[in-house]
C-alpha positions as CSV (number, residue, x, y, z in Angstrom):
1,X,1.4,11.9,-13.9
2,X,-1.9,10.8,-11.6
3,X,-1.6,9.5,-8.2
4,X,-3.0,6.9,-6.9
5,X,-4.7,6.7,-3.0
6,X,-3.5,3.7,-0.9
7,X,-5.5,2.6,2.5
8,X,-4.2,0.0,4.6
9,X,-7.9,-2.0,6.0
10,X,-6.1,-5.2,7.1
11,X,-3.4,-5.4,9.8
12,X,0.1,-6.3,8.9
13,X,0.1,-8.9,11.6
14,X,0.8,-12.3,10.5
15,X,2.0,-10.7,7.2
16,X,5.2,-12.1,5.7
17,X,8.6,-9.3,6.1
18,X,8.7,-8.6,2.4
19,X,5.2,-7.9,2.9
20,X,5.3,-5.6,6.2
21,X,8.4,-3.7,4.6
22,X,6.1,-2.9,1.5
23,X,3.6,-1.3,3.3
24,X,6.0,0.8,5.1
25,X,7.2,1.6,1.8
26,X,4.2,3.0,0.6
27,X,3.7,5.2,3.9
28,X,0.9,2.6,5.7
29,X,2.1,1.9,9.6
30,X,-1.4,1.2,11.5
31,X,-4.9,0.1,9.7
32,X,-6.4,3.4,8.7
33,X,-3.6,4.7,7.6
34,X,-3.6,7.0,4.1
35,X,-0.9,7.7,1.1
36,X,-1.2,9.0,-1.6
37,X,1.7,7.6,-4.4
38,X,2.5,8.4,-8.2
39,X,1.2,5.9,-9.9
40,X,4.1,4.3,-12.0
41,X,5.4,0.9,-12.4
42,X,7.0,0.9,-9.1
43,X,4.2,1.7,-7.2
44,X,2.0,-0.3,-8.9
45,X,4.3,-3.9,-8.3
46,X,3.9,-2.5,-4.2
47,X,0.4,-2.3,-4.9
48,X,0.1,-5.7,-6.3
49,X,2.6,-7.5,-3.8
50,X,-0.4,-6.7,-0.6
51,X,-3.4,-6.3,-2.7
52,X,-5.2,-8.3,-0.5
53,X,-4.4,-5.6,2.5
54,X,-5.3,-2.2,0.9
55,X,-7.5,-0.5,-1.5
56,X,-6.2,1.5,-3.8
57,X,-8.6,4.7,-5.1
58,X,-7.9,7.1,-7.8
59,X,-6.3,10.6,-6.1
């Protein structure tokens, strides 16, 4: 299965909870920070819950 590369390039500040404990989820702490993930349903409904804080590349 591929993987998918997540970035976090906008701080979690001002984020809602749900929102902060999904990025922890997907390994992201501080602005900067890499993972890579499988990509699979489960990641991909992370992916889409703080699209507006990440970018999401191809690994």
């Amino acid at each position: 299965m591929a993987n998918v590369k997540v970035k976090l390039v906008r701080s979690l500040i001002g984020s809602k909870k749900d929102q902060i404990a999904t990025a922890y989820a997907l390994g992201l702490r501080k602005i900067g920070d890499e993972a890579t993930q499988p990509n699979n349903p489960q990641t991909q409904g992370k992916i889409k819950k703080i699209s507006h804080l990440i970018e999401v590349t191809e690994a």
